[in-house]
N, C-alpha and C positions, 0 to 999 in steps of 0.2 A: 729928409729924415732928421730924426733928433740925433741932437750934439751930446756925448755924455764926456766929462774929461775923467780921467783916469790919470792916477797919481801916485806915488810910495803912501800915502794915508789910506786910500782904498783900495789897494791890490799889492800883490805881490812886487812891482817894483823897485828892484834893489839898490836904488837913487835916486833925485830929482836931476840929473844930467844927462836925459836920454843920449846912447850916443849910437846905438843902432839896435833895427827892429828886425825881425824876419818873420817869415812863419813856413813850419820846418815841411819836411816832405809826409808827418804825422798829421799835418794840419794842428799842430799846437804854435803858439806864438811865443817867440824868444826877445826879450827885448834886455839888452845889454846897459845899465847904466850903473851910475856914482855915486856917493857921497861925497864931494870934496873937502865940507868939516873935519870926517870921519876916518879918511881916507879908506876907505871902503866900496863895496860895489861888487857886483858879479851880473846873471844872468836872470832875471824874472822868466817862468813857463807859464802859459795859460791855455790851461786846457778851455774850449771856446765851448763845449756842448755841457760841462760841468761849472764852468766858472770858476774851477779849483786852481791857486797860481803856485806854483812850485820855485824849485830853480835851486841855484848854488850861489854864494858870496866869498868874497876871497878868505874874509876872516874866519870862515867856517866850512871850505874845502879845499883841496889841491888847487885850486884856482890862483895863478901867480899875481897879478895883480888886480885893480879896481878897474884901470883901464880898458876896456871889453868893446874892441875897437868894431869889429867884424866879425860875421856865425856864417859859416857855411855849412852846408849837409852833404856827407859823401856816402856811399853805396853801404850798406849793413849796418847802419846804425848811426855811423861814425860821425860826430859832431867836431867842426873845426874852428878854433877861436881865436882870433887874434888879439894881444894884449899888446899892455906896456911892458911886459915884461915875459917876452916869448910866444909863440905858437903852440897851442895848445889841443891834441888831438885827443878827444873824449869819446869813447866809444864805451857803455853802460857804466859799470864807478873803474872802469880802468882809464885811468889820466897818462899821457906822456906828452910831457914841457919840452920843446926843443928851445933851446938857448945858444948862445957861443959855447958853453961848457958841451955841447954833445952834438953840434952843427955848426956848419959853415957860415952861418950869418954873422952880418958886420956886428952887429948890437942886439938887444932884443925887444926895439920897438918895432913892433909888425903894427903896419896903420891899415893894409887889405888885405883880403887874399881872397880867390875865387876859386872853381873846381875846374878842367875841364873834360873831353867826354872820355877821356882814359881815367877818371877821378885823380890825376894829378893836381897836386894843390900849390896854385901861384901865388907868391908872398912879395908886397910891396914891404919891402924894409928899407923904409928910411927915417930917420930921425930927424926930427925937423930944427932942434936946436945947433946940428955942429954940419945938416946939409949933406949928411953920410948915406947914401942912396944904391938899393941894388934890387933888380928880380930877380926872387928865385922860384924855382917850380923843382918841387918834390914829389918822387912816385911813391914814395914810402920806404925806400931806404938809397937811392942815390939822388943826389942833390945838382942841379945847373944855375948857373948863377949871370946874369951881367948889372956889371955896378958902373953907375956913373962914376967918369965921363965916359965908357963904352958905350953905355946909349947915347946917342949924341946929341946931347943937353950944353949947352955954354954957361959958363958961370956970369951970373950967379944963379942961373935956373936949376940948381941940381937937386932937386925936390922932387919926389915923382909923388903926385895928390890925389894918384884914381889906379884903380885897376880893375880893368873888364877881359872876359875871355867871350868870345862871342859864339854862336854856334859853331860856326866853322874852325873852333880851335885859333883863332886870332886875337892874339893876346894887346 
């Protein structure tokens, strides 16, 4: 097939820093990128049977940061995002930012997070500058957590760089 590239000058792309794609359980495509310039960034939509791209940017929604690490999709709607600057559960224009201010998390860089078949949402938080590392999984309003060194990571490995929840709830 032909190659077309696709860029912020031709489509709704809200960056030149892709830093994750998906495409949602709507069959629309979400692609999460930056401006590092600008510091700016949010979420490009593209609806694929119209070619219309939509989406939100930080500096012109509830959207806490540029950083738009990870999009997950949970059951009724619910759109889940992982930033630099908090987990962000989007469900139509109702926003709620979990941060330290209102949850257990160390800090508020979330680098993953996945669903699994309880729609519980697993959050790799760790921060890769000071190595401060923890899963948690949230059912939506009680929170579990293990932080390194409880997973048993030796220093200086205390990064955790991936998070997958597999069919069988295997995290």
């Amino acid at each position: 097939g032909d190659w077309s590239v696709r860029s912020p000058g031709n489509t709704g792309i809200p960056g030149e820093e892709i830093r994750t794609v998906d495409v949602g359980p709507d069959g629309l495509i979400y692609v999460g990128a930056r401006w590092p310039f600008w510091q700016d960034g949010g979420v490009g939509v593209l609806d694929r049977e119209t070619q219309v791209w939509g989406g939100f940017a930080k500096n012109y929604s509830p959207l806490p940061s540029e950083f738009v690490n990870d999009i997950e999709f949970g059951a009724g709607g619910v759109i889940w995002i992982a930033t630099g600057n908090g987990l962000v559960r989007k469900q139509g224009e109702q926003w709620t930012i979990y941060t330290t201010a209102n949850s257990p998390l160390l800090h508020n860089v979330i680098r993953e997070i996945d669903l699994d078949s309880d729609g519980h949402v697993w959050i790799n938080n760790t921060n890769v500058q000071n190595q401060n590392a923890a899963l948690f999984e949230f059912d939506g309003s009680t929170w579990r957590s293990w932080a390194v060194p409880e997973i048993p990571f030796e220093n200086p490995w205390r990064q955790l760089t991936g998070l997958h929840v597999d069919k069988d709830d295997v995290v």
